[in-house]
N, CA, C and O atoms as CSV, one atom per row, in Angstrom:
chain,resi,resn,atom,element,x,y,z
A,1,UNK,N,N,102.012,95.368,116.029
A,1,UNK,CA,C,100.892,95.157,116.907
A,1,UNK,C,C,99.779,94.413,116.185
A,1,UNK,O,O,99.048,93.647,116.813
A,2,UNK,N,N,99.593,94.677,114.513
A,2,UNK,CA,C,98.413,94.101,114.184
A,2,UNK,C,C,98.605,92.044,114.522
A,2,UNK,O,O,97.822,91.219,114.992
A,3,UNK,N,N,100.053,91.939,113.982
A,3,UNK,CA,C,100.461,90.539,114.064
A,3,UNK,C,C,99.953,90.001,115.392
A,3,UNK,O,O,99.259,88.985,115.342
A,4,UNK,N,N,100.202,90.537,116.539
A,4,UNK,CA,C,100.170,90.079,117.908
A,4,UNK,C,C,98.682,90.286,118.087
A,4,UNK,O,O,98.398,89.547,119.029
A,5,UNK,N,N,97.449,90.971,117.635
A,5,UNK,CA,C,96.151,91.191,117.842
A,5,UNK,C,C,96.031,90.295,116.768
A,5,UNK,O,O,94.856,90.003,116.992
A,6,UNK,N,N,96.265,89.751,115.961
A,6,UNK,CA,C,95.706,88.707,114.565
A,6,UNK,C,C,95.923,87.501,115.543
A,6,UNK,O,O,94.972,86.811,115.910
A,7,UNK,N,N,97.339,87.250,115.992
A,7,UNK,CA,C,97.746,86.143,116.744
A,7,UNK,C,C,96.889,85.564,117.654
A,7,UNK,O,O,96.593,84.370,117.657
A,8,UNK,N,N,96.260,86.862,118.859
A,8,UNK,CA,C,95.551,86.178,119.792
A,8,UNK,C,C,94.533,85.573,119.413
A,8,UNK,O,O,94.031,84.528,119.829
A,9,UNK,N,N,93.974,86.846,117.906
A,9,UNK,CA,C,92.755,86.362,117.617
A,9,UNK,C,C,92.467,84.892,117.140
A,9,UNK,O,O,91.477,84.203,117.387
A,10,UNK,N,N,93.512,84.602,116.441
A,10,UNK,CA,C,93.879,83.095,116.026
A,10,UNK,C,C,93.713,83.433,114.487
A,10,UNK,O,O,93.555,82.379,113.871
A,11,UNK,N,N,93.691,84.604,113.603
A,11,UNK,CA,C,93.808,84.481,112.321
A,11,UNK,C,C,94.706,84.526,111.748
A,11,UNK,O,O,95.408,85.532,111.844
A,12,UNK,N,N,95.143,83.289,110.766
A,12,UNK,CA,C,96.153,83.133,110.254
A,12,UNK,C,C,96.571,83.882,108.851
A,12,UNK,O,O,97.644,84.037,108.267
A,13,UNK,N,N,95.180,84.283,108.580
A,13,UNK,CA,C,95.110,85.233,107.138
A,13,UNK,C,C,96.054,86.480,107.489
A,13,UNK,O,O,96.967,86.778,106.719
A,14,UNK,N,N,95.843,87.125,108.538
A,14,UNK,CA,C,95.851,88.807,109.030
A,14,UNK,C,C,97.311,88.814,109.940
A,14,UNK,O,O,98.060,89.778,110.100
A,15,UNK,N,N,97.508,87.078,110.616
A,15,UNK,CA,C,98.734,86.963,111.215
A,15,UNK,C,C,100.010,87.316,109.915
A,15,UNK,O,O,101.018,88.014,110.023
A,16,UNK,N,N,99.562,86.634,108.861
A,16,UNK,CA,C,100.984,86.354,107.703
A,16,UNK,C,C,101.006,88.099,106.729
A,16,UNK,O,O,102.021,88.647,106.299
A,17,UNK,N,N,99.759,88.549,106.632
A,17,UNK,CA,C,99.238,89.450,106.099
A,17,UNK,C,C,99.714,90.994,106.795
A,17,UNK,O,O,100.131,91.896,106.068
A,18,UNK,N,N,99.636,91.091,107.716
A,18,UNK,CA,C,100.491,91.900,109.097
A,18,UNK,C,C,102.184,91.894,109.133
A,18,UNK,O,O,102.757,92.976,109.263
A,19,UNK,N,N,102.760,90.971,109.045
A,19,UNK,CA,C,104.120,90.970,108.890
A,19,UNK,C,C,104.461,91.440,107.611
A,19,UNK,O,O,105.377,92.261,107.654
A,20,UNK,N,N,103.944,91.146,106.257
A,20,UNK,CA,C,104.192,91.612,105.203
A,20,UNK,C,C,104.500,93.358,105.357
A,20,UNK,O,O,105.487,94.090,105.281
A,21,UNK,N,N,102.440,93.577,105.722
A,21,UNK,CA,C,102.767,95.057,105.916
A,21,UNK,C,C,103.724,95.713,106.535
A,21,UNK,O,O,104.074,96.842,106.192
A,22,UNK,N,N,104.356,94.908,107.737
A,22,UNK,CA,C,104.967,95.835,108.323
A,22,UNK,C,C,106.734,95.711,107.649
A,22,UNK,O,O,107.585,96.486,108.085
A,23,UNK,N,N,107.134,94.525,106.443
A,23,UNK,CA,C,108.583,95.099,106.060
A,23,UNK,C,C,107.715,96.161,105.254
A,23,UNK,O,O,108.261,97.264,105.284
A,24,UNK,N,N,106.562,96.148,104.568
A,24,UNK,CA,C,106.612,97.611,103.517
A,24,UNK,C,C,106.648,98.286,104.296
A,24,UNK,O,O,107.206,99.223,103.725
A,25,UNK,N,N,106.363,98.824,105.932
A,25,UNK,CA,C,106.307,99.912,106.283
A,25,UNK,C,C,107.704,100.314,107.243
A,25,UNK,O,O,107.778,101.172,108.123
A,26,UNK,N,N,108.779,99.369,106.739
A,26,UNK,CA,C,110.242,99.708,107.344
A,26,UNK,C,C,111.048,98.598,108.275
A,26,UNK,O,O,112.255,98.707,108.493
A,27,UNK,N,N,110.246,97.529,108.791
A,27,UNK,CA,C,110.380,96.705,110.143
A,27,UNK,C,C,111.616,95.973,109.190
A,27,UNK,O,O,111.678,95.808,107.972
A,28,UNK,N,N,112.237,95.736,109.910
A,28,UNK,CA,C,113.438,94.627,108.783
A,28,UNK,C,C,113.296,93.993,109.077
A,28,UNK,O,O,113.157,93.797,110.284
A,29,UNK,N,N,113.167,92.620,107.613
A,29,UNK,CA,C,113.252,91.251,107.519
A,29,UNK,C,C,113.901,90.059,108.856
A,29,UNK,O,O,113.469,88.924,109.057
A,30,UNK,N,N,114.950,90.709,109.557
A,30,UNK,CA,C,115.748,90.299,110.470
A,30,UNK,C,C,114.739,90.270,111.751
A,30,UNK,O,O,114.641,89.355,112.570
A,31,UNK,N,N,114.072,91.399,111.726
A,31,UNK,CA,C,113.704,91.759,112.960
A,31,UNK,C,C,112.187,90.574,112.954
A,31,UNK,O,O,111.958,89.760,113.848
A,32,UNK,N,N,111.416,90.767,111.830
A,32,UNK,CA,C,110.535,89.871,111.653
A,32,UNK,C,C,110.540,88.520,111.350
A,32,UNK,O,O,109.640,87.704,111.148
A,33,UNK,N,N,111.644,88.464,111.362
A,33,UNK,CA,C,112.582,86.709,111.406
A,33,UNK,C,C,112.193,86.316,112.916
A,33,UNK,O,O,111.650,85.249,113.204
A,34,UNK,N,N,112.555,87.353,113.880
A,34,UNK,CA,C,112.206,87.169,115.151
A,34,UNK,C,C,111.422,87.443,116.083
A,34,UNK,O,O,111.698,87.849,117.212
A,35,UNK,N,N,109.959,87.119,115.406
A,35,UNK,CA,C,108.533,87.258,116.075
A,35,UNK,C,C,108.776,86.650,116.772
A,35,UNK,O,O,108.672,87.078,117.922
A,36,UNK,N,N,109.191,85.451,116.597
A,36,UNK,CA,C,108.418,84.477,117.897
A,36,UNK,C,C,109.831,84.567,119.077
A,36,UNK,O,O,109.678,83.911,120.107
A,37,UNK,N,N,110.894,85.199,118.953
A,37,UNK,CA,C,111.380,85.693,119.890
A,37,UNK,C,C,111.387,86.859,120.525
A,37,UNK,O,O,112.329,87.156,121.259
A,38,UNK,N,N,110.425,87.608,120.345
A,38,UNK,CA,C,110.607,89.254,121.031
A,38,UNK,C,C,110.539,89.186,122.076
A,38,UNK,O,O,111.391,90.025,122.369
A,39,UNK,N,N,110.047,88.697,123.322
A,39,UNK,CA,C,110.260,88.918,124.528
A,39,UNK,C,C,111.829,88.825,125.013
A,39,UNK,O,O,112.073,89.209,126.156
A,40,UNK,N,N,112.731,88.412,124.325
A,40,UNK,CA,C,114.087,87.800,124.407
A,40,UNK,C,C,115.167,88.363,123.182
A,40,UNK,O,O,116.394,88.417,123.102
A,41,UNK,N,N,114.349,88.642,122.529
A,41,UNK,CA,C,115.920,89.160,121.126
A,41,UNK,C,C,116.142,90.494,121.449
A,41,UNK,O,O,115.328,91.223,122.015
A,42,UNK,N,N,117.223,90.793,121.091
A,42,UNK,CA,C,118.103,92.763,121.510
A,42,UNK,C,C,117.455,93.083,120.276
A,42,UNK,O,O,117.489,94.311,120.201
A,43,UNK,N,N,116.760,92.511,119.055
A,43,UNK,CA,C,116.038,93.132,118.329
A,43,UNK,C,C,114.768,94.240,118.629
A,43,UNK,O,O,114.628,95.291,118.003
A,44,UNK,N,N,114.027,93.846,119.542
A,44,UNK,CA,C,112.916,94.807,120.037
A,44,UNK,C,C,113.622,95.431,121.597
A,44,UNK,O,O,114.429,94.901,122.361
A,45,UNK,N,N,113.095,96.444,121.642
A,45,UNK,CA,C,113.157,97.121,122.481
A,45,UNK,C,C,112.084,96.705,123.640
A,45,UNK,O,O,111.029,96.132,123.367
A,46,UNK,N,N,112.521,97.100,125.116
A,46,UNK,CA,C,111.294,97.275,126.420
A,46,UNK,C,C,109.972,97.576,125.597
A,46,UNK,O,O,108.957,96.881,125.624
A,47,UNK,N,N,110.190,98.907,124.751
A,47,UNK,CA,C,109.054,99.518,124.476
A,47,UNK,C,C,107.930,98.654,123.590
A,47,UNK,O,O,106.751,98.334,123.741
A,48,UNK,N,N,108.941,98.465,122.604
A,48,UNK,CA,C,108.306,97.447,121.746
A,48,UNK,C,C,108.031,96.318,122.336
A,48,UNK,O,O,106.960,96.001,121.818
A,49,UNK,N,N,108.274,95.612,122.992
A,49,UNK,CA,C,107.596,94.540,123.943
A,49,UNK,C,C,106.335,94.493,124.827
A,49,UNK,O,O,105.470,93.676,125.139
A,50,UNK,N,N,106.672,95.824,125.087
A,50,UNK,CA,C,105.232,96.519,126.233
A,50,UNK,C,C,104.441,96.532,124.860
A,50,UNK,O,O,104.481,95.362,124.477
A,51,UNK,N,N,103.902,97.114,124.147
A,51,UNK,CA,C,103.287,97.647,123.065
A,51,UNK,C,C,102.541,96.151,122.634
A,51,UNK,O,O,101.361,95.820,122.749
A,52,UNK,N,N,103.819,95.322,122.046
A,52,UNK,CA,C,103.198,93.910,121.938
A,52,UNK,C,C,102.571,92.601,122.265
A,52,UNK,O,O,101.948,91.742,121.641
A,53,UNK,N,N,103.063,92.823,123.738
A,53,UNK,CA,C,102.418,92.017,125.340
A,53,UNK,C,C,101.038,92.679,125.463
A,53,UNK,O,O,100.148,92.012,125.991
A,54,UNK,N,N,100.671,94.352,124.881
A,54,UNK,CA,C,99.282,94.442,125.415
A,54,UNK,C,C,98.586,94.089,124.066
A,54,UNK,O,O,97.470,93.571,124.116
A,55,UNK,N,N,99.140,94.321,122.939
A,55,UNK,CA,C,98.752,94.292,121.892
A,55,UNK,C,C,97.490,92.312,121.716
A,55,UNK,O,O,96.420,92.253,121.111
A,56,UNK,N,N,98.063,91.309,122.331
A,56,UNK,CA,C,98.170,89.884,122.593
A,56,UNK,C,C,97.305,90.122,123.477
A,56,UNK,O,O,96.266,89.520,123.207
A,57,UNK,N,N,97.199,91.018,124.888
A,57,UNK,CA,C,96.418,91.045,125.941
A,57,UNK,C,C,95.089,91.199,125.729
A,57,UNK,O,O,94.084,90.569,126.059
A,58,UNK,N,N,95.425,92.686,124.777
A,58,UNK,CA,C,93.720,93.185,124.272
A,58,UNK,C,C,93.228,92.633,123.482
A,58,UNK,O,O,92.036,92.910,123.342
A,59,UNK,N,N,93.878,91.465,122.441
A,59,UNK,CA,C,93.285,91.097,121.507
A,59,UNK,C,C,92.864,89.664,122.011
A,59,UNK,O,O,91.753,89.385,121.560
A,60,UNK,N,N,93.235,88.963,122.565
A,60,UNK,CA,C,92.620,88.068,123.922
A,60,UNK,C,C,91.137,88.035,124.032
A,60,UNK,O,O,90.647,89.101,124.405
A,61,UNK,N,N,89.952,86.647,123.693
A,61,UNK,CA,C,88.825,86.892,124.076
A,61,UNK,C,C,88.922,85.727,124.894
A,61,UNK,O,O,89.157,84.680,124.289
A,62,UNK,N,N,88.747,85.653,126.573
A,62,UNK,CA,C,88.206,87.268,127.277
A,62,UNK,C,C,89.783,88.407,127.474
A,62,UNK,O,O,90.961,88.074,127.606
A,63,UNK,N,N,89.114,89.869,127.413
A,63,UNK,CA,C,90.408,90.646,127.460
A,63,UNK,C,C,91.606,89.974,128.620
A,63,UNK,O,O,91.333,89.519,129.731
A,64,UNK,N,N,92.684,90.048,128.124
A,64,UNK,CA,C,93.317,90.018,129.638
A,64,UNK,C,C,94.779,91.366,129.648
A,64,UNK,O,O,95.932,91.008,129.891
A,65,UNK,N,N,94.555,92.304,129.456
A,65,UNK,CA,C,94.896,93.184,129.749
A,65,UNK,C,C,95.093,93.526,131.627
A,65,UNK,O,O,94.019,93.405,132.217
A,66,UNK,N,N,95.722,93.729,132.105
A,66,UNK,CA,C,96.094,93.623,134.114
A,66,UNK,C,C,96.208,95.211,134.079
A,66,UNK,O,O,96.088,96.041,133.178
A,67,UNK,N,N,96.478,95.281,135.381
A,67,UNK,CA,C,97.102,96.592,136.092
A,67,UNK,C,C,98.462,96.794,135.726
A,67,UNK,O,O,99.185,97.757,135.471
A,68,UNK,N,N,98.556,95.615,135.784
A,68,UNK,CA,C,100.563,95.652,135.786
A,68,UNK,C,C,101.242,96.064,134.357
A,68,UNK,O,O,102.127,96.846,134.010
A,69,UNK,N,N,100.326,95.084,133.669
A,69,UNK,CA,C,100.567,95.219,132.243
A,69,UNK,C,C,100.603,96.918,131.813
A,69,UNK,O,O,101.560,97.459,131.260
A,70,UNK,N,N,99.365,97.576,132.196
A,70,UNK,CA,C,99.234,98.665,131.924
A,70,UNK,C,C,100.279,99.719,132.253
A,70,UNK,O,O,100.728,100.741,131.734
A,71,UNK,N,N,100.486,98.893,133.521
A,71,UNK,CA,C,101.897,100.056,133.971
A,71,UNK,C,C,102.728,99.768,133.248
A,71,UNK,O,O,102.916,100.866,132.723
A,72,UNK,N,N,103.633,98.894,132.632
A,72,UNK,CA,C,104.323,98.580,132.063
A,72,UNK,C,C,104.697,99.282,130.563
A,72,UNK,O,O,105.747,99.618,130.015
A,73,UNK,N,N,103.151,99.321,130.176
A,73,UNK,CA,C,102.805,100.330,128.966
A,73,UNK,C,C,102.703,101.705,128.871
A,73,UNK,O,O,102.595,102.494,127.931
A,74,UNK,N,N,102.779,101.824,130.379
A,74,UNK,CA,C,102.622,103.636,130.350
A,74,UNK,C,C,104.029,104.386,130.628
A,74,UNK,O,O,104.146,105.605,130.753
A,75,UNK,N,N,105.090,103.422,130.703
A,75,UNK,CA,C,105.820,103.862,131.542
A,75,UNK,C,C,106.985,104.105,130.337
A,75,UNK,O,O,108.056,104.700,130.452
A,76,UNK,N,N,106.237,103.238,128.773
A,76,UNK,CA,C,107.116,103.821,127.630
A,76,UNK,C,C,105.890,104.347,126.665
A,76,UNK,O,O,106.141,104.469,125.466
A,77,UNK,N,N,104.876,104.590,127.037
A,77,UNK,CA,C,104.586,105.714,126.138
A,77,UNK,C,C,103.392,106.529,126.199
A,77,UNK,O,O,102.707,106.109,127.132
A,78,UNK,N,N,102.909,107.381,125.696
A,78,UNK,CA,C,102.198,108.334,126.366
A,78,UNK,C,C,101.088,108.151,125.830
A,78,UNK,O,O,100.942,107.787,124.664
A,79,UNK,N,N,99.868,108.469,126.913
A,79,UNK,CA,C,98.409,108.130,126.787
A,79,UNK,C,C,97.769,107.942,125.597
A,79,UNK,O,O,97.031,107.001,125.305
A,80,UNK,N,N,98.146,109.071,124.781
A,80,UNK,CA,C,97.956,109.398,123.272
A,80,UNK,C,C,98.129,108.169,122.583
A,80,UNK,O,O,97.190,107.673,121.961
A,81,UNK,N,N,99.749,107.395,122.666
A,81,UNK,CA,C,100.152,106.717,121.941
A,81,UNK,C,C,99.360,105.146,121.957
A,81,UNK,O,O,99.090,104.317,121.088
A,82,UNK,N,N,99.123,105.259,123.702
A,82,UNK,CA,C,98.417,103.816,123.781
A,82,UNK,C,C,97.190,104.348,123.082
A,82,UNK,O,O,96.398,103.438,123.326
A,83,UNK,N,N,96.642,105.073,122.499
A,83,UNK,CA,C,95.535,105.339,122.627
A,83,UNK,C,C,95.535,104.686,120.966
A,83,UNK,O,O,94.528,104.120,120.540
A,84,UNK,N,N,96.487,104.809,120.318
A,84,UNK,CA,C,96.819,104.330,118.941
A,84,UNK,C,C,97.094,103.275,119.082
A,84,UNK,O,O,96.521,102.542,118.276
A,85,UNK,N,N,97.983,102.592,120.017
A,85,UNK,CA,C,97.739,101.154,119.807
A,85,UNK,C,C,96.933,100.753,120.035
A,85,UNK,O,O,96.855,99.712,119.383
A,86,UNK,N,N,95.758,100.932,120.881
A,86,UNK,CA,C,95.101,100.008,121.192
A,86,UNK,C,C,94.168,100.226,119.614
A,86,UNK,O,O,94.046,99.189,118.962
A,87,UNK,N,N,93.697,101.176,119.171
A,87,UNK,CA,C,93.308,101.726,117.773
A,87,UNK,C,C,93.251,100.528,116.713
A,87,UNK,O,O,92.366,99.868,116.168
A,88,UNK,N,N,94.637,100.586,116.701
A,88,UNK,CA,C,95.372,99.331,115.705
A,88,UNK,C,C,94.750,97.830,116.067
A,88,UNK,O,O,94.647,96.859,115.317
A,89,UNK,N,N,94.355,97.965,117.513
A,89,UNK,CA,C,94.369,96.071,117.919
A,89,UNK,C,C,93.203,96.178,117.455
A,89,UNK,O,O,93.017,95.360,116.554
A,90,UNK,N,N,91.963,97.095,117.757
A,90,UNK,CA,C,90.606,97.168,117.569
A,90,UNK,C,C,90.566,96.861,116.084
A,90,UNK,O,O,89.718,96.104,115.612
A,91,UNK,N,N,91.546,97.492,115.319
A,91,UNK,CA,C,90.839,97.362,113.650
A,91,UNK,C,C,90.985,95.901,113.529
A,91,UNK,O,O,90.065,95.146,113.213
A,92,UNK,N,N,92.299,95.515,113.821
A,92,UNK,CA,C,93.070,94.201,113.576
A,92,UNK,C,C,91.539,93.149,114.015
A,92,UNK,O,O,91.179,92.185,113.339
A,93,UNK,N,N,90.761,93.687,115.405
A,93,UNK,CA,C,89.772,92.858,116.008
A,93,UNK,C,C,88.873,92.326,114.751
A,93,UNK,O,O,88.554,91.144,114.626
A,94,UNK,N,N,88.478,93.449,113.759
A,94,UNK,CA,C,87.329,93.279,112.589
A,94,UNK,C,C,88.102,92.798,111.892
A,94,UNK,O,O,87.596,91.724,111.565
A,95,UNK,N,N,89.322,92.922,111.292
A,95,UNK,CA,C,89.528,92.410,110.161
A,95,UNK,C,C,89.600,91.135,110.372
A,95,UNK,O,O,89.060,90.298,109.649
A,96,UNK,N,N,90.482,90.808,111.692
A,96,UNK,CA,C,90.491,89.143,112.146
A,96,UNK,C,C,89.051,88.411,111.499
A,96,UNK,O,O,88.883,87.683,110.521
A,97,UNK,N,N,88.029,89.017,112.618
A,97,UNK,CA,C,86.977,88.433,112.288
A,97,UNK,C,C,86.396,88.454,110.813
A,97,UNK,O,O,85.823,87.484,110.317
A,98,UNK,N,N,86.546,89.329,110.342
A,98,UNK,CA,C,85.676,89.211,108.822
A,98,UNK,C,C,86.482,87.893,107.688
A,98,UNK,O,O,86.075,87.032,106.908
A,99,UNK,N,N,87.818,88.393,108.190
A,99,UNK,CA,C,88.705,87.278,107.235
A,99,UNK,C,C,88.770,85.873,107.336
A,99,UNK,O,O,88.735,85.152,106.339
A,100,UNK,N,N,88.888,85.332,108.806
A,100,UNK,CA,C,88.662,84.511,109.191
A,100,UNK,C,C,87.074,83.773,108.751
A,100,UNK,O,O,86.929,82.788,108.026
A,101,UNK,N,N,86.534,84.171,109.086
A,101,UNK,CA,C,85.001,84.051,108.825
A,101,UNK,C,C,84.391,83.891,107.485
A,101,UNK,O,O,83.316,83.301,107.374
A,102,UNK,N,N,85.034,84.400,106.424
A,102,UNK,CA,C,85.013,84.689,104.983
A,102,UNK,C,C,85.662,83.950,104.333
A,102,UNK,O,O,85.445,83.835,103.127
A,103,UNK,N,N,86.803,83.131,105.077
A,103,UNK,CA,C,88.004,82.110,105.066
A,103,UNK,C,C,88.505,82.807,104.047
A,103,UNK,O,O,88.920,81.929,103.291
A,104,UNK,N,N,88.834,84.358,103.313
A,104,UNK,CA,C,89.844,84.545,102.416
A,104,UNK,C,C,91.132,84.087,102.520
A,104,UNK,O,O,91.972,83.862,103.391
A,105,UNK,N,N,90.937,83.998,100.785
A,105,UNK,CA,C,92.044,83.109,100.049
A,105,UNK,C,C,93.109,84.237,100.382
A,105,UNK,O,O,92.903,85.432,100.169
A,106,UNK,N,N,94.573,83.585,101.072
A,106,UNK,CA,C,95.995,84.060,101.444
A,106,UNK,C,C,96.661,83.834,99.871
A,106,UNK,O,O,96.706,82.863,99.117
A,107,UNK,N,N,97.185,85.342,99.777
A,107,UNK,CA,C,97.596,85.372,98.554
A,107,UNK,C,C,99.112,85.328,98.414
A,107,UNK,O,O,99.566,85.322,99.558
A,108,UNK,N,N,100.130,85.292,97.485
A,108,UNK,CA,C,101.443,84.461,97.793
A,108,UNK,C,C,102.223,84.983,98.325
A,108,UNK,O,O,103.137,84.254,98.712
A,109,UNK,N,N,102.331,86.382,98.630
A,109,UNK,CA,C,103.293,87.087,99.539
A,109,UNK,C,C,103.336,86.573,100.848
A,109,UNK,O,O,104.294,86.002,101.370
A,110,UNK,N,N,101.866,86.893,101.512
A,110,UNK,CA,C,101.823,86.540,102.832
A,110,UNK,C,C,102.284,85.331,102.932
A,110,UNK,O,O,103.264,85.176,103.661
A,111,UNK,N,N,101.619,83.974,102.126
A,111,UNK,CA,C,101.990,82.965,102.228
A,111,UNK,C,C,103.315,82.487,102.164
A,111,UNK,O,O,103.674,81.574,102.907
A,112,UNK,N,N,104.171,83.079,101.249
A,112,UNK,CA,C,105.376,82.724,101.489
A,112,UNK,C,C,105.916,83.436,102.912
A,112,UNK,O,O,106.642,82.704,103.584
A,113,UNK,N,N,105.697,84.534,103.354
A,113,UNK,CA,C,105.832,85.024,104.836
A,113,UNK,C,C,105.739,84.175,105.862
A,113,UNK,O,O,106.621,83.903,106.676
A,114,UNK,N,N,104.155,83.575,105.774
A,114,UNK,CA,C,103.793,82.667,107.226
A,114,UNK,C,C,104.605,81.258,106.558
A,114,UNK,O,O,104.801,80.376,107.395
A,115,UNK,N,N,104.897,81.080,105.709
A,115,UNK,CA,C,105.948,79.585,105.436
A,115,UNK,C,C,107.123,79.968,106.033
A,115,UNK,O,O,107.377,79.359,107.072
A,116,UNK,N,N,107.593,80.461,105.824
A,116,UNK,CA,C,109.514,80.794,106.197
A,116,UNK,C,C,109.125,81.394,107.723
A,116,UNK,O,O,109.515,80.652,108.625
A,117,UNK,N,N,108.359,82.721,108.205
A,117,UNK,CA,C,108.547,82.952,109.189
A,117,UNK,C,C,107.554,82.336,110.479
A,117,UNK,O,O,107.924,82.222,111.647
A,118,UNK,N,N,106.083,81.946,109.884
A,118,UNK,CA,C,105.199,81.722,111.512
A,118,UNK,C,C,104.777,80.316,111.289
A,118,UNK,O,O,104.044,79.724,112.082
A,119,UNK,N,N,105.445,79.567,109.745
A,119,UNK,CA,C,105.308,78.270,110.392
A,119,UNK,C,C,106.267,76.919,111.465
A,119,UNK,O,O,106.039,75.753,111.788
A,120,UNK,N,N,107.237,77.789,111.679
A,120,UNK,CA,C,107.898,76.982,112.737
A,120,UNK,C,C,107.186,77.725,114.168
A,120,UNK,O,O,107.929,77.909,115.132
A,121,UNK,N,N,106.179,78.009,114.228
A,121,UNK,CA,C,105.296,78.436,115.368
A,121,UNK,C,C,103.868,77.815,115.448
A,121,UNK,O,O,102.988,78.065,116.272
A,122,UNK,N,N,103.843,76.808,114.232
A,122,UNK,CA,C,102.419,76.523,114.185
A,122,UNK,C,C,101.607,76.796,112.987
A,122,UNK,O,O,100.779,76.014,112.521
A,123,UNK,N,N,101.838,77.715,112.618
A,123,UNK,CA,C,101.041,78.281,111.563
A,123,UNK,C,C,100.960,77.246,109.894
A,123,UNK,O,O,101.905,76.724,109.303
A,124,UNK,N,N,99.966,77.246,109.641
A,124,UNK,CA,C,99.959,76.589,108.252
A,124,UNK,C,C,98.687,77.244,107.453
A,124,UNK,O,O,97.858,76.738,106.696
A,125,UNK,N,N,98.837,78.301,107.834
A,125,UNK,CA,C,97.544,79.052,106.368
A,125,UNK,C,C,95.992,78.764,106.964
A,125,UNK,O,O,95.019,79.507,106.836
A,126,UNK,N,N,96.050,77.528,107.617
A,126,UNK,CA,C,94.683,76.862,107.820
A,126,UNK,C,C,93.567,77.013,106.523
A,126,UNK,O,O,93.633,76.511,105.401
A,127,UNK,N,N,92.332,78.058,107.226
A,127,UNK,CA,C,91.399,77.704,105.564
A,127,UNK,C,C,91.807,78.928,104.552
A,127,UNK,O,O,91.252,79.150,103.476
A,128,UNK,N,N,92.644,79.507,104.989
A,128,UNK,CA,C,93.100,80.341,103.981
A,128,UNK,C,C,93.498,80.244,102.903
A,128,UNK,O,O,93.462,81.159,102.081
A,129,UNK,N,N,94.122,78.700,102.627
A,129,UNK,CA,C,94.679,77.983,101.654
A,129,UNK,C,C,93.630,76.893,100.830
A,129,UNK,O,O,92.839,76.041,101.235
A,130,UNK,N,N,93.907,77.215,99.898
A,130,UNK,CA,C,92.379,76.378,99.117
A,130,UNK,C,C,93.755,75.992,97.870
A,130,UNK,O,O,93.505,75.338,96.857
């Protein structure tokens, strides 16, 4: 979720920086091979799609979070849980901004991350790279 709230936000620091975290926190390499296909790969689940469609929605300025969307999100997980994602998009909201804004220097992990995985999407470090 932080990737998809970095994404909308447009930071490329927190976009490459986000995927890292999440192989340390278990996501496999495979699966994060296929960001830019989740609406479509048998890699993510409904759930995980709902989660990441609002994740993009809320992090959206202006919000665009719907009715529909919401249903969509409630219907795999419980109030509590959105209540954590949305948690996650909010932090992702500050860090976007501070990093971005601060233009911190992308250090070589991430960078080799957003090279192999989010620059056939666009991505090139922008001012992160000095």
């Amino acid at each position: 979720m932080a990737h998809f709230a970095s994404r909308a936000a447009g930071c490329q620091y927190c976009e490459a920086h986000s995927l890292v975290a999440a192989g340390i926190h278990g996501v496999s390499q495979e699966k994060l091979d296929a960001v830019w296909e989740y609406a479509s790969s048998p890699l993510y689940s409904d759930a995980e799609r709902a989660a990441l469609d609002f994740a993009l929605a809320a992090g959206a300025v202006p919000n665009a979070v719907d009715a529909e969307l919401m249903e969509r999100l409630k219907r795999h997980w419980s109030e509590a849980q959105i209540v954590q994602i949305l948690g996650a998009v909010c932090l992702y909201g500050f860090l976007n901004r501070w990093n971005d804004s601060m233009a911190t220097d992308l250090e070589e992990a991430p960078r080799a991350m957003g090279e192999r995985v989010l620059a056939r999407g666009g991505w090139d470090g922008g001012k992160h790279l000095r």
